[in-house]
N, C-alpha and C positions, 0 to 999 in steps of 0.2 A: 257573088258566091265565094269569090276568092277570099274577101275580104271578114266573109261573114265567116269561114273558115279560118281564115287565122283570129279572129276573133276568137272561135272557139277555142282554138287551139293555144291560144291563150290565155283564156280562164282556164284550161284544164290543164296547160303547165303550171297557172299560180297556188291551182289545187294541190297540183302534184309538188311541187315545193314545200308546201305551206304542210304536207301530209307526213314530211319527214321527220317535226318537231319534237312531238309526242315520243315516237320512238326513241329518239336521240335522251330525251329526259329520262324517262323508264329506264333505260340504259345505266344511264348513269345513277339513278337510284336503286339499283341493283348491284352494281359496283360498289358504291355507300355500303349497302347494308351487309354483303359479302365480308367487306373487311373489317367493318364493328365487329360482327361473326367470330372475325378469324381471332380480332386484339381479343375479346372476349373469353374465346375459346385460350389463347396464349397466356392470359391474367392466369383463368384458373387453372392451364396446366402449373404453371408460375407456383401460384399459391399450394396447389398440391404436392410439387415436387419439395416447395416448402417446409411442408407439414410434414410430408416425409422424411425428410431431413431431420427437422427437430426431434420426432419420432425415434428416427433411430439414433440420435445422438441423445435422447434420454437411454432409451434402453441398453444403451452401449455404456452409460454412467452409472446406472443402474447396476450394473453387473461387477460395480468395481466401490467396495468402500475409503477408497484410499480418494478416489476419482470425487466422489460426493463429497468428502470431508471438505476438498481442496474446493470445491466449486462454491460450498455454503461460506468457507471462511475469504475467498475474495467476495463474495457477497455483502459480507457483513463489514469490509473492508467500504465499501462505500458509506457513507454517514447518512444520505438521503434516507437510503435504505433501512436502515438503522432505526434513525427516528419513524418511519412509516410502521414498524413491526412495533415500536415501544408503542407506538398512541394507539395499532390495533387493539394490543393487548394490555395493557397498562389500566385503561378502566374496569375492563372484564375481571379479569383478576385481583383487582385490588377489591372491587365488590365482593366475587367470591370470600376471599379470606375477610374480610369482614365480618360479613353473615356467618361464617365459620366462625369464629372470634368471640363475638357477638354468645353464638349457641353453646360454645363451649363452658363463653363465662357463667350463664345459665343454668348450665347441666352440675355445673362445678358448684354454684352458690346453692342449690338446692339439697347437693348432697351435704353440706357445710352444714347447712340450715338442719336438714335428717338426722344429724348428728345430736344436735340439742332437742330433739324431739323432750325427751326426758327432763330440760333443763328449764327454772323459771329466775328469776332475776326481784331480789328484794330491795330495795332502796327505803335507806331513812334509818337504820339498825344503826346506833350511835357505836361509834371506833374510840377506840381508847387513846386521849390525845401524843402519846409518848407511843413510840413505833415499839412493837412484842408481835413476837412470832408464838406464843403458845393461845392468842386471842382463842375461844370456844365459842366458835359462828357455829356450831351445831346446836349445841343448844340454844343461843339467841335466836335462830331461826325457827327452833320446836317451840319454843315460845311465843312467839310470833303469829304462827298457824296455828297452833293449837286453843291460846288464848284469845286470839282475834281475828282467824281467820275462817278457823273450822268449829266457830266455839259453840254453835247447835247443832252440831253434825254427831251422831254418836262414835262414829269413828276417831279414833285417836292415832296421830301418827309419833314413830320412837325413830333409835339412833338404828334400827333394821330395816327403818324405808328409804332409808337414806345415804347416799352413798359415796357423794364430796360435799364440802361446802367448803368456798373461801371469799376472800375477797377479791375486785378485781379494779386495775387501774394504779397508777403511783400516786401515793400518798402522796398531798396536799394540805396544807396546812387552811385549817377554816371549809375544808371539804368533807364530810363522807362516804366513803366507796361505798359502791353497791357490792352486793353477796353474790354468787353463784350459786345457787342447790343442783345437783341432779339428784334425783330419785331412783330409787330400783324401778318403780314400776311406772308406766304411763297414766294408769288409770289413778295414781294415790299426786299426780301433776295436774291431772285433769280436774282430781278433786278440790287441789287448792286453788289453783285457777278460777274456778268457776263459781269461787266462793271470796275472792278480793272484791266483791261491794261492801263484805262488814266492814272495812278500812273504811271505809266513806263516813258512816257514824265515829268511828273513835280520831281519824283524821280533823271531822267537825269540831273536836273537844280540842285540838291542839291549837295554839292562839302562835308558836312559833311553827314558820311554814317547814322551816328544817327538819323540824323534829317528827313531821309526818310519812306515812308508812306506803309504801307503791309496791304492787306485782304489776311485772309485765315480762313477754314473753324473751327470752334470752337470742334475740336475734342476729344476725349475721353483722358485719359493718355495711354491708352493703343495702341491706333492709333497716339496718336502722337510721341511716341517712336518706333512703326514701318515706319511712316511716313520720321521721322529723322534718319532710317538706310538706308531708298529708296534711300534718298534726299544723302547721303555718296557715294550710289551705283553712282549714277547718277556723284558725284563732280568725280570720279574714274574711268569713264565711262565704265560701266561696265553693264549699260543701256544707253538705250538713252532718256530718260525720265519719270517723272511721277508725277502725280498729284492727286488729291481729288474732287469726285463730290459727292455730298450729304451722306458725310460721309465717303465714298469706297474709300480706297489707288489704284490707279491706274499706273500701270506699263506698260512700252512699250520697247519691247528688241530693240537690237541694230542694226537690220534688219529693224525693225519696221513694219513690218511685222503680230506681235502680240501683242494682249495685257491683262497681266494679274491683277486679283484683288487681293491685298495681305492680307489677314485675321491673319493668324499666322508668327511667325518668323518662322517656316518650309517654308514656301512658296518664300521666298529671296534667299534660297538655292539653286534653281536651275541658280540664274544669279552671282554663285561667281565660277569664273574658277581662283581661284590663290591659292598659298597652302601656310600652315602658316611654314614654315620651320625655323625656328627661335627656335625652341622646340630640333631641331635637334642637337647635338652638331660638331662643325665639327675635322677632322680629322689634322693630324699633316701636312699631306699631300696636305689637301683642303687649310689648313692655310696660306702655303706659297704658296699655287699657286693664282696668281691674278685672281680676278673676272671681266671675261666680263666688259663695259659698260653698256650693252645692260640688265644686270641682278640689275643693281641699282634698288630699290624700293623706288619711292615716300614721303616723311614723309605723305602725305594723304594717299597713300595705306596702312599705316603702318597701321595709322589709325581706315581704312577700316576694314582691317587684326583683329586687335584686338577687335573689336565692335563683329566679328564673327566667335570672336575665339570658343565660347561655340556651334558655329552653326557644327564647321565643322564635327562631328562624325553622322550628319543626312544627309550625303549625301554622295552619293558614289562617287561623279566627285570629284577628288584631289585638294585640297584649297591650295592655293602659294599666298606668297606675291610678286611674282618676274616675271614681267611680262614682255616681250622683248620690246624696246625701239622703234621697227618699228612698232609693233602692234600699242602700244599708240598713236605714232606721227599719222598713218593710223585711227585713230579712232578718235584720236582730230579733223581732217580733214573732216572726214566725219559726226559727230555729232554734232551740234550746237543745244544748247538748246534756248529755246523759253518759 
C-alpha cells in the first residue's frame, strides 16, 4: 500500500511539475507581445510628435517671407538638389515652349501668307539687260494677261485693277527676276490664276526654256521651300502630284485617291518610302559582290535623298535611296502629271 502510494504520489508530482510548463511559456509570451505593443505604440508616438514638429515648423515658416526666401536659397545652395529640379523640369518645359514656338511660327506664317492673298507672281517677262529704274512692268504685265492669259475671257483688265507691280530679288546677270502684281481685287487674281493653262500652248511654241511664261502663287519663304521639296517628291514620283490654292501646299498620293495639305516638313514624311543608306558603310563582302540593276538610284533620287536627309529620324517607315527599277518604270507609266 505504501509503496503503491508513493507510487502514486509520484506520478502525481511528475504531473504536477510537468503542469507548470505551459504557464511559464504563455507568460512569457504575453510579456513578448506587451512590449512589441509598447515599442509600437512609442514608434508612432515618435513619428507623430514627428509630424508635428515639422508641421508647425512649416507653419511657423510659412508666416514669415524673409524665413522662406532664406530656407529655398540654402536649398538651392546644395547642387544635388539643384540638378534633381533642372531634369524635373527641364523636359516639361522645353516641350512646352516648343509647341509654343512651333504654333506661333504657324499663326505668323499664315497671316504673312493673308497678306499676299491679292498677289500672283510672273516669271519669264524679259528685263532689260543694263539696270533702269523707270522699267514699265505694268504694262509688260497687262500684256501678259491680257494677251495670253485672259485672251478668251471677255474681260479685260487696265492700269485700275492693279495696284503694285515690280520686280523682285537682285539682279543677276544671265538671270530674270520674277514680277510681283497685287491686284485691287481678289476676284480680278482669281481670274488670272485660273486662267495660266493658256501659257502651256504659247510656252509650247518657245524652243528657248528662258523665254517661257509661269504664274504661280506669290508665297511665303517658308511655303516656298516646302512647296520646292513637294515639287522634288513629285520629279521622284513619289506623288502623283501637287499644287497651291490660295496659299495651301497641296498633295495627292499616288493612288490618288487622297489628298493632303502640307503645313510642316513633318508632314512630307509620310510620302518618302526610300531609305538614305548611303550613311551605311559597306562591307568587304557587299563590296565585291555586284549590285543589282534594278538597285541603281537616280542622280534625282539622290537628290530627293538628301533634301530629306534631316527628315528621316521623324518617321518610322525606313527612308532608302534605292528604289527597284519595275516600281519606277510601273509608276512612270501610270502617273503623268498635268
Amino acid at each position: 500500500m505504501t509503496g503503491g502510494g508513493r507510487h502514486g504520489r509520484g506520478r502525481g508530482s511528475g504531473k504536477g511539475r510537468g503542469g507548470f510548463k505551459p504557464n511559464q511559456s504563455a507568460t512569457r509570451t504575453s510579456q513578448r507581445n506587451r512590449s512589441v505593443s509598447a515599442a509600437k505604440r512609442q514608434r508612432i508616438s515618435d513619428s507623430d510628435s514627428n509630424v508635428s514638429e515639422i508641421a508647425d515648423f512649416i507653419q511657423s515658416v510659412s508666416r514669415d517671407d524673409n524665413s522662406i526666401k532664406v530656407l529655398v536659397d540654402e536649398l538651392l545652395k546644395n547642387q544635388n538638389i539643384r540638378n534633381c529640379l533642372i531634369d524635373v523640369f527641364r523636359s516639361d518645359v522645353f516641350d512646352e515652349l516648343q509647341n509654343h514656338i512651333n504654333t506661333l511660327e504657324l499663326r505668323l506664317d499664315d497671316m504673312e501668307q493673308y497678306s499676299r492673298r491679292t498677289c500672283l507672281k510672273i516669271s519669264g517677262i524679259p528685263e532689260p539687260e543694263t539696270a533702269t529704274f523707270d522699267e514699265d512692268t505694268d504694262s509688260k504685265v497687262l500684256s501678259v494677261i491680257n494677251k495670253m492669259i485672259i485672251k478668251h475671257h471677255d474681260r479685260k483688265l487696265s492700269l485700275r485693277d492693279i495696284g503694285r507691280t515690280h520686280r523682285i530679288g537682285e539682279r543677276k546677270k544671265g538671270r530674270t527676276r520674277d514680277i510681283i502684281i497685287r491686284f485691287i481685287s481678289y476676284r480680278d487674281r482669281a481670274l488670272v490664276y485660273s486662267n495660266k493653262k493658256n501659257l502651256k500652248m504659247v510656252n509650247d511654241e518657245q524652243d528657248n526654256v528662258k523665254k517661257r511664261i509661269y504664274v504661280n502663287e506669290a508665297l511665303t519663304l517658308k511655303r516656298a521651300t516646302l512647296f520646292r521639296k513637294a515639287r522634288q517628291l513629285k520629279h521622284d514620283k513619289l506623288i502623283n502630284s501637287c499644287w497651291t490654292h490660295d496659299g495651301k501646299i497641296l498633295v495627292r498620293n499616288l493612288t490618288k485617291d487622297e489628298t493632303f495639305q502640307i503645313k510642316t516638313e513633318k508632314d512630307l514624311t509620310r510620302f518618302l518610302k526610300l531609305k538614305i543608306s548611303s550613311d551605311v558603310p559597306e562591307t568587304d563582302n557587299q563590296a565585291r559582290t555586284p549590285r543589282p540593276a534594278y538597285t541603281k538610284s537616280s542622280k534625282s533620287l539622290s537628290v530627293s535623298a538628301n533634301i530629306f536627309r534631316p527628315l528621316a529620324g521623324l518617321t518610322s517607315t525606313p527612308v532608302t535611296s534605292e528604289v527597284p527599277l519595275r516600281a519606277r518604270s510601273s509608276s512612270a507609266n501610270s502617273n503623268k502629271s498635268y
